[in-house]
KEKE-3310 file (N, C-alpha, C; in steps of 0.2 Angstrom, whole numbers, plus 5000, padded with zeros to 4 digits):
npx = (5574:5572:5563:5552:5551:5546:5536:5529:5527:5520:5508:5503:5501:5491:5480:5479:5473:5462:5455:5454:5445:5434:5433:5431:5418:5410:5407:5403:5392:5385:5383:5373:5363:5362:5359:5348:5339:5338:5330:5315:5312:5316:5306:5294:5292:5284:5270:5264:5245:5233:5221:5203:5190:5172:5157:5145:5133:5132:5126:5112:5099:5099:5099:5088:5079:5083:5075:5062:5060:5059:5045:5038:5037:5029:5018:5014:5010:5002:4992:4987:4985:4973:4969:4963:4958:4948:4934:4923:4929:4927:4910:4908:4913:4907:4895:4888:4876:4876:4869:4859:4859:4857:4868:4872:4873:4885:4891:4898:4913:4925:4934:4942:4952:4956:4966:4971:4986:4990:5003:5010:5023:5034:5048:5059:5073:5087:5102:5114:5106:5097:5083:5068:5057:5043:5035:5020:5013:5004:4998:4987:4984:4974:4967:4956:4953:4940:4946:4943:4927:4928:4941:4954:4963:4976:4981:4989:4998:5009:5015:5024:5030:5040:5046:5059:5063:5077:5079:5089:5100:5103:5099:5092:5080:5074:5062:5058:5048:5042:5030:5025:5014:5006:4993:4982:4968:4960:4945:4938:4922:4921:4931:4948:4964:4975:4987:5001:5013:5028:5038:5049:5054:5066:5074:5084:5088:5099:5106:5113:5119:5134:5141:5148:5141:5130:5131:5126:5119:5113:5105:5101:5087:5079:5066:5059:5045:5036:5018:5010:4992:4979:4962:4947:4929:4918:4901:4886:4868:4869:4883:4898:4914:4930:4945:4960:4978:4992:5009:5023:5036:5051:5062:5075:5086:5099:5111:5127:5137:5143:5145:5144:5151:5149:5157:5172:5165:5158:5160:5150:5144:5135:5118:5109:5093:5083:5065:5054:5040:5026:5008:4993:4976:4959:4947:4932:4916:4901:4885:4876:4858:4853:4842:4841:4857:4873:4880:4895:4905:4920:4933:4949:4962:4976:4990:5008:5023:5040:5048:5060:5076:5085:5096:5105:5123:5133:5145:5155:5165:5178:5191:5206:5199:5187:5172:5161:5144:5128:5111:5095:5079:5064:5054:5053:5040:5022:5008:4995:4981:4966:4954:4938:4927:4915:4905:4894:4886:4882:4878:4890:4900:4908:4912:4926:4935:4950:4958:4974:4985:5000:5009:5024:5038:5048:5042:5029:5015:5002:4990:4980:4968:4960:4948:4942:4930:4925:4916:4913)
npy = (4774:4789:4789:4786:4794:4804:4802:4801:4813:4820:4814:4818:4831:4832:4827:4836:4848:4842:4841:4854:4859:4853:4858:4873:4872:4865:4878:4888:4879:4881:4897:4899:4892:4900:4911:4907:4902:4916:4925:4921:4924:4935:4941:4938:4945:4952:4963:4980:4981:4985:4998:4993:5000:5009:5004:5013:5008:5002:5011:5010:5009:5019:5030:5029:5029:5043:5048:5045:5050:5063:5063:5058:5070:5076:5072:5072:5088:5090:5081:5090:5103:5099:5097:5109:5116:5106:5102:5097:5100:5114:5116:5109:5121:5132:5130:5122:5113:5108:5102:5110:5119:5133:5147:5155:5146:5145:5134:5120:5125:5119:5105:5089:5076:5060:5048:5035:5024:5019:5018:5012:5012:5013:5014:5017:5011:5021:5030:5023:5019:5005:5004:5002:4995:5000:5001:5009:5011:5021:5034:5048:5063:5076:5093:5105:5123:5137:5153:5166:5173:5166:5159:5151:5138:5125:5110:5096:5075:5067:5049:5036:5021:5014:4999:4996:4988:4985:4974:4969:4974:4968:4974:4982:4993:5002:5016:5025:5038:5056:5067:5084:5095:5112:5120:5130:5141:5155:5160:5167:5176:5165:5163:5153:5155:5143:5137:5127:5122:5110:5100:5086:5071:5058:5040:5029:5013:5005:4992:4978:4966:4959:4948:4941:4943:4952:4973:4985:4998:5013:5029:5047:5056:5071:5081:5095:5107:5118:5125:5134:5137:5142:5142:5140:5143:5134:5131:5122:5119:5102:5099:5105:5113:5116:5124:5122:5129:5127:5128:5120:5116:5107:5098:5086:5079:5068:5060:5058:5041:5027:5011:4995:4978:4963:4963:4974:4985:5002:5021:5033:5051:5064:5070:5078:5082:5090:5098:5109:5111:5114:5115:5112:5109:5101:5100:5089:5087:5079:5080:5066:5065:5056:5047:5055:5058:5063:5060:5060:5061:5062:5068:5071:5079:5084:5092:5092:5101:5098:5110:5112:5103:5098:5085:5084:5073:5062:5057:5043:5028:5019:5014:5022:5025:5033:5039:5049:5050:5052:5058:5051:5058:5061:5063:5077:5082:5076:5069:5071:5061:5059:5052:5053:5047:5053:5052:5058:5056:5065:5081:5085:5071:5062:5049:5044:5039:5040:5040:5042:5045:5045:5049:5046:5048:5040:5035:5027:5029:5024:5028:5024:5029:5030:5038:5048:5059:5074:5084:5098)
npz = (4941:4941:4932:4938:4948:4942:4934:4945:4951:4943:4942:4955:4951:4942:4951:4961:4952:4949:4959:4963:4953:4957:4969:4963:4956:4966:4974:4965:4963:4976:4977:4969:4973:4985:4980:4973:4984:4988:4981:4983:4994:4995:4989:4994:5004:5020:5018:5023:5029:5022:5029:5030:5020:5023:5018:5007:5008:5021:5029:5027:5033:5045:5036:5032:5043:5047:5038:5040:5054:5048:5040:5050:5056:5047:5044:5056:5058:5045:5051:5061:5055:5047:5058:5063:5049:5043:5035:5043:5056:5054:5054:5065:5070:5068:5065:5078:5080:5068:5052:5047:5060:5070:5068:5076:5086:5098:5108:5111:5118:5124:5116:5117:5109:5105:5098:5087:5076:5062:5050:5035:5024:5010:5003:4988:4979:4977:4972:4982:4991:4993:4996:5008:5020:5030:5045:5057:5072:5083:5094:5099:5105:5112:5116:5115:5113:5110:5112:5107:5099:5085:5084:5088:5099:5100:5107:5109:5109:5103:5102:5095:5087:5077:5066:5056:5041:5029:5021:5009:5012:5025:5037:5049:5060:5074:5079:5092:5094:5101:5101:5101:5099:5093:5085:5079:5074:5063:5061:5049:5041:5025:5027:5033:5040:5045:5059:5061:5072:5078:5088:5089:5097:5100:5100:5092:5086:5078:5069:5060:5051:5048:5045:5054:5066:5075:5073:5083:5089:5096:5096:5099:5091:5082:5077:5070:5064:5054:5050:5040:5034:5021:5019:5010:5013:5005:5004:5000:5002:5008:5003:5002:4998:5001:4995:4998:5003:5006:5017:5020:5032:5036:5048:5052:5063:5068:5079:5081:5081:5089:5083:5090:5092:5081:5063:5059:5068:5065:5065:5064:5059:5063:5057:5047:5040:5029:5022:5015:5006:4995:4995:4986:4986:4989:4998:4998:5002:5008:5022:5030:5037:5051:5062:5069:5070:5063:5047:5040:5026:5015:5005:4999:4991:4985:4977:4978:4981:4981:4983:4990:4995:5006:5009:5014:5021:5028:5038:5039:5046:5047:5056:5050:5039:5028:5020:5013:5015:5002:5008:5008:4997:4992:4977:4968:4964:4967:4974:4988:4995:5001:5013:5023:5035:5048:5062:5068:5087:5095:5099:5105:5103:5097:5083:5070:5055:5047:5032:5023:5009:5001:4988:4980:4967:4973:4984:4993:5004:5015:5027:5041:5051:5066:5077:5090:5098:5108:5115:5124)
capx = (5572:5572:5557:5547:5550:5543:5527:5524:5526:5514:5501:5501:5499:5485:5474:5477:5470:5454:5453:5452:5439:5428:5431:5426:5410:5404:5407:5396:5384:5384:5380:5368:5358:5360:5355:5340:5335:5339:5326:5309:5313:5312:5298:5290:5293:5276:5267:5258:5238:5228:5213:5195:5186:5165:5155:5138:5127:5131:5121:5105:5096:5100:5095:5079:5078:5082:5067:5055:5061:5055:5040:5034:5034:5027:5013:5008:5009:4995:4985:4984:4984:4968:4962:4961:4955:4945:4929:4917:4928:4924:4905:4905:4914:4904:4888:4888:4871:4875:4860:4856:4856:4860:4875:4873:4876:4893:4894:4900:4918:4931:4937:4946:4952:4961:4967:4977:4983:4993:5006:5014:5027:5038:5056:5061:5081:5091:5107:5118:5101:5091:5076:5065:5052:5043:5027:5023:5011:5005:4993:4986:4980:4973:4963:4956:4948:4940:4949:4939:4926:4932:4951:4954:4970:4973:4989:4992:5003:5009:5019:5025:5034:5043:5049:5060:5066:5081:5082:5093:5106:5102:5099:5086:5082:5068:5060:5051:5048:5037:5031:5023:5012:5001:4988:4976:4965:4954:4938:4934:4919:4922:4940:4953:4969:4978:4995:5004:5021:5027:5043:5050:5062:5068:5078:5084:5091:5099:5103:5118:5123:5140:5144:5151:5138:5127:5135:5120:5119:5108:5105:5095:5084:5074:5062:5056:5042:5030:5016:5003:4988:4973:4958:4938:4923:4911:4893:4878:4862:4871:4887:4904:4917:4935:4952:4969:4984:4997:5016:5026:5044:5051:5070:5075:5094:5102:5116:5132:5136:5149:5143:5147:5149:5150:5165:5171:5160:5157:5160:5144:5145:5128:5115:5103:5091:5076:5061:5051:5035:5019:5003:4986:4971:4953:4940:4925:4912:4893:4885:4869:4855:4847:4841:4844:4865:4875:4886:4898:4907:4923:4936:4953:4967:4982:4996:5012:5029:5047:5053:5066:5076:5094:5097:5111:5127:5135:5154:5157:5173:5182:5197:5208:5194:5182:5168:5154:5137:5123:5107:5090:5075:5059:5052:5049:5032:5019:5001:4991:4974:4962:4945:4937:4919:4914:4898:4891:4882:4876:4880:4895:4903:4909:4918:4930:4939:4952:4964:4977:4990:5006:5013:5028:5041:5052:5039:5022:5013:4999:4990:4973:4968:4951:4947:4935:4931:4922:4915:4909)
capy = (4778:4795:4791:4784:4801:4810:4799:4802:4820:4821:4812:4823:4838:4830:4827:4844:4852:4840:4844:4862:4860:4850:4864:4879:4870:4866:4884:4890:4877:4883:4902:4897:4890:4905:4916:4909:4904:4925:4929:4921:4928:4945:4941:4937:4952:4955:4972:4983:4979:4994:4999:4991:5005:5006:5004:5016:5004:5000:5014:5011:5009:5024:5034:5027:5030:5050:5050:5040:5056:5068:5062:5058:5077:5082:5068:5075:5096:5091:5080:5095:5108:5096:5098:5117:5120:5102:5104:5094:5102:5118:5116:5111:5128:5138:5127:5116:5109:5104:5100:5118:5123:5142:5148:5156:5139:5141:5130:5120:5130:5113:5098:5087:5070:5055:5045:5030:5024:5013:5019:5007:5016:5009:5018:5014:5012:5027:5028:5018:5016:4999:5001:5001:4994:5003:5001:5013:5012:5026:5038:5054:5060:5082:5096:5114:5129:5142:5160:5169:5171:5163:5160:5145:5134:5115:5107:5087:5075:5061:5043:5033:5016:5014:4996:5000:4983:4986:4970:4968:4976:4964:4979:4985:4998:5005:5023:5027:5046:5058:5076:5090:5102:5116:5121:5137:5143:5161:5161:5175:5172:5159:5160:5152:5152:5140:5135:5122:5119:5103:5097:5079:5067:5051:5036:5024:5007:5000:4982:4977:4959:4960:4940:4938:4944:4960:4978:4987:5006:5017:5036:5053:5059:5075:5083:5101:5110:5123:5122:5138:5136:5146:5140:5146:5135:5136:5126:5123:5113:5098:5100:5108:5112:5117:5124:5125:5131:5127:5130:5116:5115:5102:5098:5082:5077:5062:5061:5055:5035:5021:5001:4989:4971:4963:4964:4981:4992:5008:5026:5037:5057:5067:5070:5084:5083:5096:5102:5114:5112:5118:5109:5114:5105:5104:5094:5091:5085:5081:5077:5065:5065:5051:5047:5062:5059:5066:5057:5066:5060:5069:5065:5077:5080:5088:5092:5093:5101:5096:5114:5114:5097:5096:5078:5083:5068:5058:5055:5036:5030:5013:5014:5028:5028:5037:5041:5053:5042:5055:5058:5050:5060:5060:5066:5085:5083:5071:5069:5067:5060:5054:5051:5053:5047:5055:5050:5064:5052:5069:5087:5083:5066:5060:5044:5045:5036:5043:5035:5047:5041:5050:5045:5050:5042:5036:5034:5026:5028:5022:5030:5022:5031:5030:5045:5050:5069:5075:5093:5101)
capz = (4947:4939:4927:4945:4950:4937:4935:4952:4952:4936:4944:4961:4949:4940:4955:4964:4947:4948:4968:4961:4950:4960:4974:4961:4953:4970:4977:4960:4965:4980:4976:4964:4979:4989:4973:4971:4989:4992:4976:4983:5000:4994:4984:4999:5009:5019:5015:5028:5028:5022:5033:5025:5019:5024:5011:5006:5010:5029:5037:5023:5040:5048:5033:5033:5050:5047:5033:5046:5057:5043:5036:5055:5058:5040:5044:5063:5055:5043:5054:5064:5049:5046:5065:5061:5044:5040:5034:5047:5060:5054:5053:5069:5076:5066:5067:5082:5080:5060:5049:5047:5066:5069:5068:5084:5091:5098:5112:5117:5119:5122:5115:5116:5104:5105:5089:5086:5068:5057:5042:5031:5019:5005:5000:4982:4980:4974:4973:4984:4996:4993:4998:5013:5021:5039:5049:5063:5076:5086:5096:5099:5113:5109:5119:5110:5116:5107:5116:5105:5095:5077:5086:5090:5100:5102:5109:5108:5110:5099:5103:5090:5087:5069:5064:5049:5038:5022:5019:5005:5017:5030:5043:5053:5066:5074:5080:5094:5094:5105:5096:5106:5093:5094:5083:5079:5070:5062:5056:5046:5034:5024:5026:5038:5043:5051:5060:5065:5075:5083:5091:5093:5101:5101:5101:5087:5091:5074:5069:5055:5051:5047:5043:5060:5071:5075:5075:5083:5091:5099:5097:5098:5084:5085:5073:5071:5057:5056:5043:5039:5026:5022:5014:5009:5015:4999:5006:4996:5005:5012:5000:5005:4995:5004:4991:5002:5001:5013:5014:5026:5033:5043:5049:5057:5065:5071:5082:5080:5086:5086:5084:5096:5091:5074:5062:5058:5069:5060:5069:5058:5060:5063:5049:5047:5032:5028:5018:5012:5001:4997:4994:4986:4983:4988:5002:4995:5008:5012:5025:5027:5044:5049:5067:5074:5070:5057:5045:5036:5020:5015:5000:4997:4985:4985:4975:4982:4976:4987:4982:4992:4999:5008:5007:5019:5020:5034:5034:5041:5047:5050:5057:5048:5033:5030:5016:5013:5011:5001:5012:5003:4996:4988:4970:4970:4963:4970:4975:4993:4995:5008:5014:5030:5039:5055:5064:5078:5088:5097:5097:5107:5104:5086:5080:5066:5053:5041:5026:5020:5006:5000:4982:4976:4964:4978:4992:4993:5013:5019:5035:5043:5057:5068:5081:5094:5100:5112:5114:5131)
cpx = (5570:5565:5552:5545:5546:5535:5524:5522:5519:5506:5498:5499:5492:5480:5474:5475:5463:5452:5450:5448:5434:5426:5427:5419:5406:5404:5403:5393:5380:5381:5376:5362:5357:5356:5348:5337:5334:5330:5319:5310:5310:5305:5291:5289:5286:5276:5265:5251:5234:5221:5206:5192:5179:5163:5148:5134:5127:5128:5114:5101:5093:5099:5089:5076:5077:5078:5062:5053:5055:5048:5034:5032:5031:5019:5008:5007:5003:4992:4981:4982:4975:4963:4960:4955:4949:4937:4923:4921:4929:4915:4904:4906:4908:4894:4887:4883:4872:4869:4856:4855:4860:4865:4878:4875:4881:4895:4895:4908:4925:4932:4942:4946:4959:4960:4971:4974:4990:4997:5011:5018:5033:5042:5058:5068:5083:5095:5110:5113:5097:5084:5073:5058:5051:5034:5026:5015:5009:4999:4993:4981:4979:4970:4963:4953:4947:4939:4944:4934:4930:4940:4951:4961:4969:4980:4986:5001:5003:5015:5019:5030:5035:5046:5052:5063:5071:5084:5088:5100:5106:5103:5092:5085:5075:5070:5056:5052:5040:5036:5025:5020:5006:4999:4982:4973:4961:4951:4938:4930:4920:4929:4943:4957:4972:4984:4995:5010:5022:5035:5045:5053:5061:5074:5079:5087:5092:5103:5109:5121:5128:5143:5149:5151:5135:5131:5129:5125:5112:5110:5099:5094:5079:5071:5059:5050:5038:5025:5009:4999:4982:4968:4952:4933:4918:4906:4886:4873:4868:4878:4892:4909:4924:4943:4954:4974:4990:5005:5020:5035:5047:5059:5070:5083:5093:5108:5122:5135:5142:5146:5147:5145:5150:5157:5166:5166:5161:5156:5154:5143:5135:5124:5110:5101:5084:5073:5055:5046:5029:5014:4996:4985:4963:4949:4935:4921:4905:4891:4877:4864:4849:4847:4843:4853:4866:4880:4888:4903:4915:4928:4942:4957:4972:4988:5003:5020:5033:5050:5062:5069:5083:5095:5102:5119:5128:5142:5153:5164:5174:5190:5202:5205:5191:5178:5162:5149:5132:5117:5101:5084:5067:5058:5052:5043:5028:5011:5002:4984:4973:4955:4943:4929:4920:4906:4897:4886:4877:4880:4888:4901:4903:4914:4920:4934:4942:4956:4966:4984:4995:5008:5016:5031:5046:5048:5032:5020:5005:4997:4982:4973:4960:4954:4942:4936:4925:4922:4910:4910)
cpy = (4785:4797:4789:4789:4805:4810:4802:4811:4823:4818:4817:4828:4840:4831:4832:4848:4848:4841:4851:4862:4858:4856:4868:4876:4867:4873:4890:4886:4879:4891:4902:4896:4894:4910:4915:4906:4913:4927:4927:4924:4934:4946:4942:4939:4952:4961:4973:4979:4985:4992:4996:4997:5005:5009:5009:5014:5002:5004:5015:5011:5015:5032:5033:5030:5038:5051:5049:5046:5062:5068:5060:5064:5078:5077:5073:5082:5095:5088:5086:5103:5105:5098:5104:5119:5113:5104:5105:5096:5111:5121:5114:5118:5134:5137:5121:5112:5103:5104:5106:5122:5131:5143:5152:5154:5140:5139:5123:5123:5125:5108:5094:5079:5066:5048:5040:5027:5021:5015:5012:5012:5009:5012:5015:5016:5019:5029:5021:5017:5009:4997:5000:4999:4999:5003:5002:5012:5017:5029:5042:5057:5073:5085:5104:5115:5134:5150:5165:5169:5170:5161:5153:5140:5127:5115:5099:5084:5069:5057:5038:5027:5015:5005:4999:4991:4988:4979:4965:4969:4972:4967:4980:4989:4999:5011:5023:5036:5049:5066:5078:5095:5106:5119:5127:5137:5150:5160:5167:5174:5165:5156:5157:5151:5149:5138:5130:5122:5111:5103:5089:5078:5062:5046:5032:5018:5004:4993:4982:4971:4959:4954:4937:4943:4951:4967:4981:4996:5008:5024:5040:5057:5063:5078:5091:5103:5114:5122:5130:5134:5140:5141:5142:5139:5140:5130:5128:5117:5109:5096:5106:5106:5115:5119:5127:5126:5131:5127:5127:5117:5111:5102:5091:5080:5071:5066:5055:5048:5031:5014:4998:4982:4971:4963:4970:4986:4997:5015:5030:5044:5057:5070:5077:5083:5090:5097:5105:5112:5116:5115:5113:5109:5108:5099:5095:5086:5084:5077:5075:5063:5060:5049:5049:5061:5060:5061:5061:5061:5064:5066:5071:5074:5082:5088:5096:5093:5104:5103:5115:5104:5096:5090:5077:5076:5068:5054:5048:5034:5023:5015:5021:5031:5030:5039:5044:5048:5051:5054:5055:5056:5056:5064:5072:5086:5077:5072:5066:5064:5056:5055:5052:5051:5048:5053:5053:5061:5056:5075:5089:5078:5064:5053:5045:5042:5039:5040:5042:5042:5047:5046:5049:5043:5037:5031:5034:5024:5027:5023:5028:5025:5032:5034:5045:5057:5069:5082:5096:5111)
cpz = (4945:4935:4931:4945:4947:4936:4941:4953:4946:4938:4951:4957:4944:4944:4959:4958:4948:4956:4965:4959:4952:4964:4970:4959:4959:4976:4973:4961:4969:4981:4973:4969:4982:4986:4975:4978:4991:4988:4978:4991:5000:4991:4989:5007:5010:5019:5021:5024:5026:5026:5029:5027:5019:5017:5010:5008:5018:5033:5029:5029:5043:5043:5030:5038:5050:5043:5036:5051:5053:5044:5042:5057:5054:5042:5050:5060:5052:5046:5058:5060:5048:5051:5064:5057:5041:5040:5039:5053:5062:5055:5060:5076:5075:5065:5071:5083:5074:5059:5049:5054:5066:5071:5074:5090:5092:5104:5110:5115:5119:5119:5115:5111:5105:5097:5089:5078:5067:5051:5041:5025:5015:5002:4994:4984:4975:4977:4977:4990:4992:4993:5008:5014:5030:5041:5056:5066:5082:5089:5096:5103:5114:5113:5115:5114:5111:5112:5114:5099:5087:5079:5090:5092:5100:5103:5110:5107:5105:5102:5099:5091:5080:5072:5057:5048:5032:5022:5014:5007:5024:5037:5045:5057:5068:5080:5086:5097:5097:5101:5101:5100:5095:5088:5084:5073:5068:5060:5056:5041:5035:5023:5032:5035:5048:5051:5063:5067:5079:5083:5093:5095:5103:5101:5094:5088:5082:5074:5059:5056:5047:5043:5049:5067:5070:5077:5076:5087:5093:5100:5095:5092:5087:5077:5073:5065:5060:5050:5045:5031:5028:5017:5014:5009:5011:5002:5002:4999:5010:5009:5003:4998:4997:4998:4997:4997:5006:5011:5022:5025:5039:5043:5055:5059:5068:5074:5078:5085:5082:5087:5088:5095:5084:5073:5060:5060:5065:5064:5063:5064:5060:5056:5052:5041:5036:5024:5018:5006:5002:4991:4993:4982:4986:4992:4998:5001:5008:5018:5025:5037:5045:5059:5071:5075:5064:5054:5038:5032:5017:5008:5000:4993:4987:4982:4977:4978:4981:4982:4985:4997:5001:5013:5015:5016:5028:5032:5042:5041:5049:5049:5054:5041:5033:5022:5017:5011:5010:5004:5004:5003:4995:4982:4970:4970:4964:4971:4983:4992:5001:5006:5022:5031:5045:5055:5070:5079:5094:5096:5100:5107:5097:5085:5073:5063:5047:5038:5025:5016:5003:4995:4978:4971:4966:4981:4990:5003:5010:5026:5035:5051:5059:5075:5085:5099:5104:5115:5122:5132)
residu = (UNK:UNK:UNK:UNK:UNK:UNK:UNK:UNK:UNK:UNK:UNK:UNK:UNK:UNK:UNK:UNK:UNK:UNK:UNK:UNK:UNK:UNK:UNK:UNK:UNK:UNK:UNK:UNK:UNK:UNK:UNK:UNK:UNK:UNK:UNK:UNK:UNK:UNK:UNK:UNK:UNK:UNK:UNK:UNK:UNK:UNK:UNK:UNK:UNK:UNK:UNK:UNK:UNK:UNK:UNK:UNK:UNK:UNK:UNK:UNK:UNK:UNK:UNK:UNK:UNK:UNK:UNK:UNK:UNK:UNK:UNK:UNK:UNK:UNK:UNK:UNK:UNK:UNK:UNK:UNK:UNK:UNK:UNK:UNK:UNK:UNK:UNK:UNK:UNK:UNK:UNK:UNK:UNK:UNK:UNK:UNK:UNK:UNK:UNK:UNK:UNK:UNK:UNK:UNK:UNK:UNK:UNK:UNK:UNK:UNK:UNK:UNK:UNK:UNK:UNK:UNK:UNK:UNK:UNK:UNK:UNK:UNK:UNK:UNK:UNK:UNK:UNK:UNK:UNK:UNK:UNK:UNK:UNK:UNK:UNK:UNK:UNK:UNK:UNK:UNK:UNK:UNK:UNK:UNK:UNK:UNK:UNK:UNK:UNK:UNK:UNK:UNK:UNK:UNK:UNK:UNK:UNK:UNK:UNK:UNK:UNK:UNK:UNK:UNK:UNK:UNK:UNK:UNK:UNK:UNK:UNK:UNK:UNK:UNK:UNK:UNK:UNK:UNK:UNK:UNK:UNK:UNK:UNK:UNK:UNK:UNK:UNK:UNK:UNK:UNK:UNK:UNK:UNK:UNK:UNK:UNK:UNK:UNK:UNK:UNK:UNK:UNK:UNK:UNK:UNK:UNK:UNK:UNK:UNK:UNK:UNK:UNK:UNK:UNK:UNK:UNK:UNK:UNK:UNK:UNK:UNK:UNK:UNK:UNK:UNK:UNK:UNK:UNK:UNK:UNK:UNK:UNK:UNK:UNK:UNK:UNK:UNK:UNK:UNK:UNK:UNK:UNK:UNK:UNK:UNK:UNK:UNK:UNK:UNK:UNK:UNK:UNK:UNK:UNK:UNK:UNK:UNK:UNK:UNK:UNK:UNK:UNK:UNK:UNK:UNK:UNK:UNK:UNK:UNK:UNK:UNK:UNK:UNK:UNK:UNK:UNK:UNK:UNK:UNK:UNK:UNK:UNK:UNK:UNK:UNK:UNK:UNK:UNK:UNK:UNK:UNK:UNK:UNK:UNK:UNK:UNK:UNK:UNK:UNK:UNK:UNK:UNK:UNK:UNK:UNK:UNK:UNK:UNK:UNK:UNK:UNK:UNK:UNK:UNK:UNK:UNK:UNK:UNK:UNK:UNK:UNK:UNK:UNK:UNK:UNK:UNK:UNK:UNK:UNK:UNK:UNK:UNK:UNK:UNK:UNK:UNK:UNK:UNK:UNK:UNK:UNK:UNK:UNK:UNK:UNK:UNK:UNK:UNK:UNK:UNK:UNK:UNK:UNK:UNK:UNK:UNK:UNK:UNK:UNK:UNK:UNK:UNK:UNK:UNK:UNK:UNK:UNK:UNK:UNK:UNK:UNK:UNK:UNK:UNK:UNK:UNK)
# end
C-alpha cells in the first residue's frame, strides 16, 4: 500500500512538470509571434506624401509666347522705322514724280497704306526650353501727313494672330495682339531722322497635355518699344545708296494665371522680359521706268548687336512648391536682311512686296509681306 502511494504521487509530480513546460514553450511561442507580427507593422508605418514639385519645362509655351510678345513689337518699330526713312519712300517725298521729276514736286501731301503678311519663326532649345515653332498672320492698316516741309507723321494700326507649337513638350498656345504706333520723320538734305513708338495688347490662350487631360489658361500680354535711326540718302542717275543707324528698345509683360483642368494645374507668376540693341547696315536701291511706271528694286543689311537683354524669370508653383523657370533669349550678335519691289503704277498709287529675315544663333524668322499706298 505504501509503495502505491508513492508511485502515484511520483507520477502526479511528473506530469505537472511536463504541463509546465508545455505551458512556458507555448507562451515563448507565443511572443515570438507577437514580436514579429509587431516588426513589419512598424515597418509599414505610412509616411506623409510630399507635394509634386513643377518642372522647367511646363510653361516652355508661355515663354515662347512672351518672346512672340517681344519680337512682334521689335518687328512693327522697324516696319515703321522703314515707312520713315526707306529709300523709295523717301524719293517719293522729296521727288513725287520720281525718274528725275523736280524736286519741287511735293504733292501730293497724304497717304495712306495698308499691308498684310506672313512670319514663320523657329526658336532653337536653350536650356530647360525645347524649342519652338510659331506662324503669325497679320495686317496693317497706316495714314501720313506731311505737317511740314521735310517733317513728316504717320500713325497705323496692326492686328495679329500668332499660332505657337513646342512640341516636344506637348503644349501649345496662341497670341493674338493689337499694337498702335506712330511714326515721323525729318528731312534735312541727305539726311533723315526718324522715330518710332508703338504700344500693344493682347490675349494668350495656352494648351499643356498633362497625361490626363488639357490644363489650358488665358491671360493678358502687353508690349511697349521706341526705336530712333538716322540715315544719309547718297543717289547717283538711277542708283541709290542708303547707310542707317538705328538704336531700338522694346519691353513686353504677361500677367500672372492659374490652369484649369489636366493633372496638377500649375499657378505661374508674371514675367517681364526686355531689349535694347542697335543695328547698322545699308539699302542699296535702283529704280527702273518703263511705260510711264516706275519699278524700284531694293536689297538691305544689317547688323545687329542684343546689347542689352533681361531674360527676366517666372516663379511657378504647385501646391506648396514652387521653382524659378530662367526667361529665353537670343544671341547678342546677328544679322537682318531683306528685299523689297514696289511698282508706282502712277504718281499716286504703288504695290509692294517685301521679305525681311532675322538670323540669330537661337532664332531664324521669316516675314513676306505685300502692301499697297496710296498718295493724295
Amino acid at each position: 500500500m505504501r509503495c502505491t502511494s508513492q508511485l502515484s504521487g511520483t507520477g502526479q509530480t511528473i506530469g505537472l512538470n511536463r504541463v509546465r513546460r508545455i505551458a512556458a514553450a507555448i507562451a515563448v511561442a507565443f511572443a515570438l509571434v507577437l514580436g514579429m507580427s509587431a516588426t513589419p507593422s512598424f515597418a509599414q508605418a505610412p509616411r506623409p506624401r510630399p507635394s509634386p514639385t513643377p518642372e522647367p519645362i511646363s510653361i516652355n509655351s508661355d515663354l515662347s509666347a512672351g518672346n512672340t510678345t517681344l519680337d512682334l513689337g521689335s518687328g512693327f518699330l522697324e516696319r515703321l522705322g522703314n515707312q520713315a526713312s526707306g529709300g523709295i519712300n523717301r524719293v517719293s517725298r522729296t521727288n513725287a514724280g520720281g525718274g528725275g521729276a523736280s524736286e519741287s514736286t511735293e504733292d501730293p501731301r497724304y497717304r495712306t497704306w495698308y499691308e498684310g503678311y506672313g512670319i514663320s519663326v523657329r526658336t532653337d532649345a536653350q536650356g530647360d526650353f525645347v524649342g519652338d515653332k510659331r506662324k503669325t498672320f497679320g495686317g496693317v492698316a497706316g495714314f501720313g501727313a506731311r505737317v511740314a516741309p521735310g517733317v513728316n507723321l504717320g500713325f497705323s494700326v496692326d492686328q495679329s494672330h500668332t499660332d505657337i507649337d513646342v512640341p516636344l513638350a506637348l503644349q501649345s498656345a496662341t497670341l493674338d495682339l493689337t499694337q498702335i504706333g506712330f511714326n515721323g520723320s525729318v528731312d534735312k538734305g541727305p539726311w533723315t531722322w526718324a522715330f518710332a513708338v508703338v504700344h500693344g495688347f493682347g490675349k494668350v490662350h495656352s494648351s499643356r497635355d498633362t497625361g490626363f487631360g488639357l490644363a489650358t489658361a488665358g491671360y493678358h500680354a502687353a508690349v511697349d518699344g521706341a526705336l530712333t535711326e538716322i540715315s544719309y540718302y547718297w543717289t547717283k542717275d538711277q542708283m541709290r545708296v542708303v547707310p542707317k543707324g538705328a538704336l531700338e528698345y522694346v519691353r513686353a509683360t504677361g500677367a500672372a494665371f492659374r490652369e484649369a483642368g489636366g493633372l496638377d494645374p500649375l499657378n505661374v507668376g508674371s514675367s517681364a522680359i526686355a531689349r535694347a540693341r542697335v543695328l547698322i547696315g545699308a539699302e542699296i536701291g535702283r529704280y527702273f521706268i518703263f511705260d510711264q511706271k516706275i519699278l524700284d528694286l531694293s536689297a538691305y543689311g544689317k547688323f545687329v548687336d542684343n546689347f542689352y537683354q533681361d531674360l527676366g524669370s517666372v516663379q511657378v508653383s504647385l501646391g506648396t512648391q514652387s521653382i524659378i523657370v530662367p526667361g529665353i533669349g537670343e544671341s547678342r550678335y546677328g544679322m537682318d536682311a531683306g528685299a523689297s519691289a514696289s511698282l508706282s503704277l502712277t504718281n499716286t498709287a504703288r504695290l509692294y512686296v517685301n521679305y525681311d529675315g532675322k538670323f540669330r544663333n537661337e532664332l531664324t524668322s521669316h516675314q513676306g509681306t505685300i502692301g499697297f499706298e496710296y498718295r493724295w
